[in-house]
N, C-alpha and C positions, 0 to 999 in steps of 0.2 A: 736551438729548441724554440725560441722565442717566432723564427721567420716560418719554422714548422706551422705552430700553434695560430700561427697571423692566416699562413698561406690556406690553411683547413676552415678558418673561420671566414675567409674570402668566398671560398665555394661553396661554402654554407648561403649565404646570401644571394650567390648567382642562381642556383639551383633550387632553392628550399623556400617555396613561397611562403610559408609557413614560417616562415624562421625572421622573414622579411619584414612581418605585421607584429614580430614581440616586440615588446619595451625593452629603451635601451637598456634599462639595468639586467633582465633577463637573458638580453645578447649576452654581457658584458661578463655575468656569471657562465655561459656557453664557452666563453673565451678561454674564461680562465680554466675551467675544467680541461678544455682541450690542451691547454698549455701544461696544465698538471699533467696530464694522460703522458704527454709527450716526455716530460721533465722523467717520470717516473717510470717511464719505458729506457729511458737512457740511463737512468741510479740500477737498475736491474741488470739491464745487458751487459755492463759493465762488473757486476761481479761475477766470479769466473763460476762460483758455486749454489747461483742462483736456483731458487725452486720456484715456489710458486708463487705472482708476482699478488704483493696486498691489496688488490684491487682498490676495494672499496673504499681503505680508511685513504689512500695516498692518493686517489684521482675523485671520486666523487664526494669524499669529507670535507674537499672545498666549496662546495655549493651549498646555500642552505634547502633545507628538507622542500619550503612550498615549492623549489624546483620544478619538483616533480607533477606540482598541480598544470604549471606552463606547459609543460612537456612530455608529452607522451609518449610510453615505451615504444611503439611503433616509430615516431619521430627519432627517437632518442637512436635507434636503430639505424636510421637514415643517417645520420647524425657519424657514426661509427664509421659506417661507409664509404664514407667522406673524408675521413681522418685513415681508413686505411687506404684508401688511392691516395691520399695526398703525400704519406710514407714512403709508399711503396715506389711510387715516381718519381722517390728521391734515393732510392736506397743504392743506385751505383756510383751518385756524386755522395754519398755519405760512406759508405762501406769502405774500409781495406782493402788492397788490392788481393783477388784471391776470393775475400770475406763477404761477397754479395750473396750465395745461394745462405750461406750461415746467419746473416743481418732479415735475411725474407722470412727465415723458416721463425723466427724469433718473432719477428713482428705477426706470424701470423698465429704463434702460438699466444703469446700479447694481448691480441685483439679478440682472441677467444675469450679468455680468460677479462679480458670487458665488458664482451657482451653476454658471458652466465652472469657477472655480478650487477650487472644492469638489469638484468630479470630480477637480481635476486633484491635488489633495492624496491624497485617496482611491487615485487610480491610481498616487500615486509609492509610499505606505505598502501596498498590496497588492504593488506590484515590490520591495521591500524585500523582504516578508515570504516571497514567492516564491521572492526569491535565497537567503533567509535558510533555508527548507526548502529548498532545493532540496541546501545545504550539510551540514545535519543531516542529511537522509535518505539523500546519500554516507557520511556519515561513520558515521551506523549499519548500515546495509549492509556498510562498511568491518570494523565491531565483528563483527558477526555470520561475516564470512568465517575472519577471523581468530584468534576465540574469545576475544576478549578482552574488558574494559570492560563484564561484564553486570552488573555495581552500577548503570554509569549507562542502560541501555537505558529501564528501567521510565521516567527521569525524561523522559528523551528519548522515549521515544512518547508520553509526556503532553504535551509539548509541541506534537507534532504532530499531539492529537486522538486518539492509538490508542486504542481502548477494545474491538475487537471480536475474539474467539477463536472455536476455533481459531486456528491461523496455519500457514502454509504458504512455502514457498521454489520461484520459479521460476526455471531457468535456460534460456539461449538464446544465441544471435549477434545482433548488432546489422546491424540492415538495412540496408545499404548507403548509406552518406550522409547517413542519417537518426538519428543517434543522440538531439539532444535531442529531435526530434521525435517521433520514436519514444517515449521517455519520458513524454511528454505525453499522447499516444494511449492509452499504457498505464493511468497516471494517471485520465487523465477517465472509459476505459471502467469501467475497477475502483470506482470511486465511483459511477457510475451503477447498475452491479449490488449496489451496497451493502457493497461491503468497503471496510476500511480499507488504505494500499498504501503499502510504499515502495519505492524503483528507484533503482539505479544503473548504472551501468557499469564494467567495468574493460580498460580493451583493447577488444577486439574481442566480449568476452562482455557480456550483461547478466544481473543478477539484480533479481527482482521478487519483494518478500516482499509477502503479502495476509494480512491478518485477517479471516477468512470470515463474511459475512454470514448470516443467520437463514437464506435462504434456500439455500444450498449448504453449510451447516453440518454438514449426513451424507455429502455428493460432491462431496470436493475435486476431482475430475478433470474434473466438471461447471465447479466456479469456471473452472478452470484454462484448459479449450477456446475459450472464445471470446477470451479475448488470446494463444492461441498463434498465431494468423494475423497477428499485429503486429508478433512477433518476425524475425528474418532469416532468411536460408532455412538447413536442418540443422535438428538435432533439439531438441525441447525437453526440457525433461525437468523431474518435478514432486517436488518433497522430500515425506517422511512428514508428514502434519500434525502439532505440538507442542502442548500446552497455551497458552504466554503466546511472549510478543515476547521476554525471555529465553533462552529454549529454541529459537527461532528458526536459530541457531546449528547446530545439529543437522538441520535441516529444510536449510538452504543447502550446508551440506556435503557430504550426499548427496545434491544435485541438481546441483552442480558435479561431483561425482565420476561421477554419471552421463551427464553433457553430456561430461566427457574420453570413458567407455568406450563412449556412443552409438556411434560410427562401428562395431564390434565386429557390432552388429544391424541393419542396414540397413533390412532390413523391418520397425522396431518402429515402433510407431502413432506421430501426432505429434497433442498431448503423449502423452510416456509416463515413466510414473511411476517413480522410481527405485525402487523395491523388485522393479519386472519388470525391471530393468537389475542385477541382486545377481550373476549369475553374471561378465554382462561385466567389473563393477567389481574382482569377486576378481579376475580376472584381470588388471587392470589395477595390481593390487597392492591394492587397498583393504581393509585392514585391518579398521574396521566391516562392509564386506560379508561378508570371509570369516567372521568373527564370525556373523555372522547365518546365514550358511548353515550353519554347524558345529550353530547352537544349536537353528536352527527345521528343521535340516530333516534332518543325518545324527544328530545326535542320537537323536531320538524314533524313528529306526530301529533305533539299537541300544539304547534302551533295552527294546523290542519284543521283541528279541529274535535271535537272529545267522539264523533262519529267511527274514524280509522282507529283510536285509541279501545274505542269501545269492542268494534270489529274483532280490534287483533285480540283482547284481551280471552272474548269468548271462544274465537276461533280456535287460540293456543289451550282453554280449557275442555275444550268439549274432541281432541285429538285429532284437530285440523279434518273436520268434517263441514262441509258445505252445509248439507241439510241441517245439520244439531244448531251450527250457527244461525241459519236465517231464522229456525223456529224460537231459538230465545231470543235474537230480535226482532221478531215480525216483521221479516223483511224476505225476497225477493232471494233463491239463491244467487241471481246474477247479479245484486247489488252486495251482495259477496262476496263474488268472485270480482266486482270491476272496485271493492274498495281492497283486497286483497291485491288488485294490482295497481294500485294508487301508492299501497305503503312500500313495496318493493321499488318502484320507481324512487319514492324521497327517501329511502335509504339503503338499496342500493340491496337487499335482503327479501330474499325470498319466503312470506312466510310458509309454502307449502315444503318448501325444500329443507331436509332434518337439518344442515347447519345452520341454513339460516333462522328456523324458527328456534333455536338455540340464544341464537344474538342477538334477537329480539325479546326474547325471554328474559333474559340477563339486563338487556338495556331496559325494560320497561318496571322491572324489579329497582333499578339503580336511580330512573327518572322517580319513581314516588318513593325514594329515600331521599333522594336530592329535595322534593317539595314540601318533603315533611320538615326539612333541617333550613328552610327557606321562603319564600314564597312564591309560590308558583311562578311562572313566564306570563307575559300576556301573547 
């Protein structure tokens, strides 16, 4: 048994470049498994009333469990392989005279009964490892909503593989009766397009953080559309992109705060990116939003000058008419029209266009609550 178990672990090593680069303790655990295989094929054969042999507890209960981390079911396969040529090219110096077709037909029923319990090892340490992310990946989702726990984030996406940036935060509804299925769907598609991904749920919402793949690395909105058909029906809505899984946090929060003030815009695209949801969100009380509209966008009007300020104020009063504007400022309609396109330029906002005179609306209501609660900019 012993010269068996030597002789299989010999061709393991000629053959098996793979086998060649492990550490000797993980040879040496190969060893012994194969030497159990062998020992335990011989306690069998030898009862005359043998059924079916205990695979698992008598040949791979010798190994411990990260085994399987080193070694892959396809290896592990190869592995077998190896161990039945090495039998098999012994079974006429081993067998009874007579007793060769009866010692083959054993080994080969043997070897079967190996390699389903070799799946079946395999298939219980992948449902471990599944439930076992399945728990991480709530719990940092969990981290990310909440703001907490980003010391341990970095360790915990290592865990699960994270290594790709960008990163982004989706939010949505869970579709109807489908929740972990739903999650799966999400899962397999996101790996298929090449990001890295994690999901949870809470309630009736899901969030799905992605780490953007090479390919959608400049158009998160690109990543983002083909799993918003997965989500449940209502809005999606897409967070800013962040640098790392840390920062992450920041990306979920305003994609939650704009899945709350979606219903606000009915007609907004689906996904639609929380930075085109800033007005609803102010509105909704969101704190970072009105920040953001104060900063990007009534600001740099009045740092301009109270002329664009004045512009848009009347323009937005008088229902974006050229004429009605230049007469209550005694001005020129084309110095209406070129300071009308002076404030779209610094904020990026159309005021003739109904969304955009919207969120200019919003922002310039927010900018003189902001000055009243402060003092002006210079």
């Amino acid at each position: 048994m012993g010269a068996l178990g030597t002789a299989a672990v010999a061709r393991m090593e000629r053959r098996l470049s793979w086998f060649r680069t492990m550490s000797a303790e993980d040879r040496s655990w190969v060893g012994l498994v194969a030497q159990s295989g062998v020992a335990a094929f011989v306690d069998w054969f030898k009862n005359a009333n043998r059924g079916r042999p205990a695979i698992t507890v008598e040949v791979f209960g010798t190994a411990p469990r990260e085994l399987t981390r080193s070694v892959s079911l396809q290896q592990t396969v190869e592995m077998i392989r190896i161990m039945i040529e090495v039998v098999e090219n012994q079974v006429d110096g081993l067998a009874a005279p007579g007793g060769e077709q009866q010692l083959r037909e054993a080994v080969l029923r043997y070897t079967r009964e190996v390699a389903f319990s070799s799946a079946r090892v395999y298939a219980r340490a992948a449902e471990a490892r599944g439930a076992w992310d399945a728990r991480l990946e709530a719990l940092i989702v969990d981290a990310l909503l909440h703001g907490d726990r980003e010391e341990g984030l970095h360790t915990w996406g290592s865990a699960l593989g994270w290594s790709r940036t960008p990163v982004l935060a989706i939010a949505g509804q869970v579709a109807e009766g489908e929740g972990d299925a739903m999650l799966d769907e999400v899962r397999a598609l996101a790996r298929r397009a090449g990001h890295d991904v994690l999901a949870g749920t809470q309630g009736e919402r899901v969030v799905v953080v992605i780490g953007l793949g090479e390919q959608h690395g400049s158009d998160p909105m690109a990543a983002a559309a083909p799993l918003a058909g997965l989500f449940g029906a209502g809005p999606v809505v897409v967070g800013p992109p962040v640098p790392d899984l840390p920062s992450a946090g920041r990306s979920a929060g305003a994609a939650i705060s704009g899945l709350r003030a979606a219903p606000a815009w009915p007609d907004a695209p689906r996904p639609v990116s929380a930075e085109d949801l800033l007005p609803e969100r102010a509105l909704d009380g969101d704190p970072a939003a009105r920040r953001r509209l104060v900063e990007d966008v009534y600001r740099p009007l009045r740092r301009a000058g109270s002329p664009l300020l004045d512009t848009l104020a009347v323009y937005l009063e008088h229902a974006a008419s050229l004429e009605a504007t230049a007469r209550m400022l005694f001005v020129h309609p084309n110095t209406v029209r070129y300071r009308l396109g002076r404030i779209a330029d610094l904020t990026g906002f159309a005021p003739a266009d109904g969304r955009g005179s919207f969120v200019l609306r919003v922002a310039m209501a927010l900018g003189r609550l902001a000055e009243r609660d402060g003092p002006a900019p210079g």
